[in-house]
C-alpha positions, 0 to 999 in steps of 0.5 A: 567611062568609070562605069564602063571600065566596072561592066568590062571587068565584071563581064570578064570575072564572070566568063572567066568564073563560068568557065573555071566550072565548066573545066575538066582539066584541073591544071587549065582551073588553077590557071584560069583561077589565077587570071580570075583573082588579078580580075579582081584584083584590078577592079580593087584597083579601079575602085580606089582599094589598093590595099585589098588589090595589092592582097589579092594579087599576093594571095589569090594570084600568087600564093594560093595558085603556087598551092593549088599547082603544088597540090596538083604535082601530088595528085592527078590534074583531070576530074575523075568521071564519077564525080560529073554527076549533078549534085542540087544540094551544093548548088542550092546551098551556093544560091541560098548564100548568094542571095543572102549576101545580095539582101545583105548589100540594101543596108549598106550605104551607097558606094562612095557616099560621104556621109556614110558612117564609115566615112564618120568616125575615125576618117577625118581625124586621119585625114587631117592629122596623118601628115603632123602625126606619122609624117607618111604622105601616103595616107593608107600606108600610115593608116595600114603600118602605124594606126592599125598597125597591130592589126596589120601584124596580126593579119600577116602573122595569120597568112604566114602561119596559113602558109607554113601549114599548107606547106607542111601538109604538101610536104609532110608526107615526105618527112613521115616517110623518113621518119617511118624508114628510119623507125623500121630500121631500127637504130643506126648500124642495125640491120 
């Protein structure tokens, strides 16, 4: 039944990825990329990441389609017909990553296989000790927010930082305006 569930949310990550592509309205892009990324997000749910389900919802679906709506305010929302020509580098350069990723994934250990070495190192100490130790029923809530929990701050510092620039950038122009008018009038009170 797991299995099924996997093909259903595959199958539909990649009509909805095919359809994003064949897309000219750039409004309709934004919306479908959105659906795409809470796609993703409960396929990480379904395969037991709910960490990484849980960042994808907040970032892919929720911040990162507010950008892309913000951006689409400043500019045009359709494609400019000139840019519908065929380009083969970008593709070829798509495919040749892919493919390497998929190469990529014959080394890795079988999913969900115990005795991966993942599963080896620091895993069992957390499994047996998280409950004495951190007192947090919830064994990756403990593992995100005390044992990694540098890591984790270091994570949303650089999101919040990503997020504050892309900010600026959308909003900036304004300000630069202001600062310009403000500059060409000379000090206050001058004409």
């Amino acid at each position: 039944m797991l299995d099924l569930v996997h093909l259903v949310l595959f199958t539909f990550l990649a009509v909805v990825a095919v359809a994003i592509i064949r897309l000219k309205d750039l409004f309709a892009a934004v919306m479908l990329m959105g659906i795409f990324s809470l796609l993703s997000a409960s396929l990480f749910t379904v395969m037991d990441a709910v960490d990484v389900a849980f960042t994808e919802a907040a970032v892919g679906a929720g911040i990162s389609t507010i950008l892309m709506l913000a951006t689409l305010a400043l500019t045009e929302s359709g494609e400019h017909p000139e840019h519908n020509r065929f380009q083969a580098m970008p593709l070829i350069a798509v495919v040749v990553t892919g493919a390497i990723l998929v190469f990529a994934t014959f080394d890795m250990p079988r999913y969900g296989d115990p005795e991966a070495p993942i599963h080896q190192h620091v895993a069992p100490h957390y499994i047996e000790h998280t409950e004495d130790e951190i007192g947090v029923p919830n064994m990756v809530t403990a593992v995100l927010a005390s044992y990694r929990g540098y890591d984790t701050w270091g994570e949303t510092t650089v999101i919040f930082t990503a997020c504050v620039g892309v900010m600026l950038l959308l909003g900036g122009h304004a300000i630069v305006d202001r600062f310009r008018r403000r500059k060409d009038s000379g000090p206050e009170g001058e004409s």
